[in-house]
C-alpha positions as CSV (number, residue, x, y, z in Angstrom):
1,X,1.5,16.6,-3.3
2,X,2.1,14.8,0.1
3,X,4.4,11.8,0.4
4,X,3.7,9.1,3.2
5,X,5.4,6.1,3.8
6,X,3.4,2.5,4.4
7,X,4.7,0.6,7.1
8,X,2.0,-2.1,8.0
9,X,-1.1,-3.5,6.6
10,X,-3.9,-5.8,7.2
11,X,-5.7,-8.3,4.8
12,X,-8.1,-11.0,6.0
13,X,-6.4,-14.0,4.7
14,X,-2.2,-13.2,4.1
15,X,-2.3,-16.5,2.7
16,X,-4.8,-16.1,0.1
17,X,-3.9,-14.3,-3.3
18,X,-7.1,-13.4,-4.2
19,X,-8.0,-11.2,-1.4
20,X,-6.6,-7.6,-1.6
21,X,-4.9,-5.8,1.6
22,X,-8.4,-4.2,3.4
23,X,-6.0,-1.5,5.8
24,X,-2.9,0.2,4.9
25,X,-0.8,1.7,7.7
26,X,0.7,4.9,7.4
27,X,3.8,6.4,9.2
28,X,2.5,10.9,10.0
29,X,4.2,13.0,12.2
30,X,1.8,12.0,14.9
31,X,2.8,8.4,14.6
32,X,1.3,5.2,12.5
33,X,-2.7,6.0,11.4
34,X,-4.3,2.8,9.7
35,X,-6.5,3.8,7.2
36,X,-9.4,1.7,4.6
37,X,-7.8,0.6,1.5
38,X,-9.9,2.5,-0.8
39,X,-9.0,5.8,1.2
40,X,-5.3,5.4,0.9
41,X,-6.2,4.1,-3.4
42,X,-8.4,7.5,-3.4
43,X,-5.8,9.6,-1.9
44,X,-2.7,8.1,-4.2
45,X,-5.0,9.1,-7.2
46,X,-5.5,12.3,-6.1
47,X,-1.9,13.3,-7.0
48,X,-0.3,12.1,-3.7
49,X,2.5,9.4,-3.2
50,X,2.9,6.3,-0.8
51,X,5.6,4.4,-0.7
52,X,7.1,1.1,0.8
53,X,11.0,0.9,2.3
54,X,13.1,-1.7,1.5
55,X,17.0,-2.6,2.1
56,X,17.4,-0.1,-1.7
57,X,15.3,2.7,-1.0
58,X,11.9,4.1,-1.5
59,X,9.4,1.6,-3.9
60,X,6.5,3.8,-5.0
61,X,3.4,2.3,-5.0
62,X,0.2,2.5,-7.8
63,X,-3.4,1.8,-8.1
64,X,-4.0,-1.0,-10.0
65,X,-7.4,-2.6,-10.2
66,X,-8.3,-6.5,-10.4
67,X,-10.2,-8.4,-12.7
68,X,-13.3,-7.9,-10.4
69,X,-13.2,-3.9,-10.1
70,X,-11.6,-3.9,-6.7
71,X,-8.6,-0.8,-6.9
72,X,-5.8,-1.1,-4.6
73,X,-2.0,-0.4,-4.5
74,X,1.1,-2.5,-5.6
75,X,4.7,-1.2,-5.4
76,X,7.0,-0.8,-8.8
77,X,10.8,-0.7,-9.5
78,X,12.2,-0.5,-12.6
79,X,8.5,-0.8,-14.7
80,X,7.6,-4.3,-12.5
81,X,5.6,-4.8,-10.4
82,X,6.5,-6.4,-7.0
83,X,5.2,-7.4,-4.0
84,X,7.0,-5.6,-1.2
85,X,3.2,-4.2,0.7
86,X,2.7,-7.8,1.4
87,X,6.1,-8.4,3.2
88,X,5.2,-5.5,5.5
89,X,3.6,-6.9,9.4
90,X,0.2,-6.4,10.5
91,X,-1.1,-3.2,11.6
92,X,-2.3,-3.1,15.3
């Protein structure tokens, strides 16, 4: 099981709640990769782990899926869900 740590993503609209994050950007030894949202969604359901930082730690993130079929990932802590992948900048 690998572990990565998300550091920036992109989504078309940040303002607009019903369109998901389309890029996630992870932090590997080589430096920051952006990948497609369902890559990163596959990969995290294949047994790995991605994860957000914030000022307490390490917020692990899971594969949800919306009303209209569309998986992608949202960080818990302490059994809620929370928002911290949409705090995080743009990826270049």
């Amino acid at each position: 099981m690998a572990e990565l740590e998300i550091v920036c993503i992109n989504k078309p609209d940040r303002q607009s709640p019903h369109e998901a994050i389309n890029r996630y950007g992870l932090r590997e030894s080589t430096g920051v990769k952006s990948y497609p949202r369902q890559v990163v969604v596959d990969w995290v359901k294949e047994g790995n782990r991605a994860y957000v930082q914030d000022s307490i730690g390490k917020v692990y993130c899971q594969v949800r899926k919306s009303p209209a079929g569309t998986e992608f990932l949202q960080t818990v802590r302490d059994n809620r869900w929370t928002d911290n992948l949409l705090s995080l900048p743009e990826c270049r």
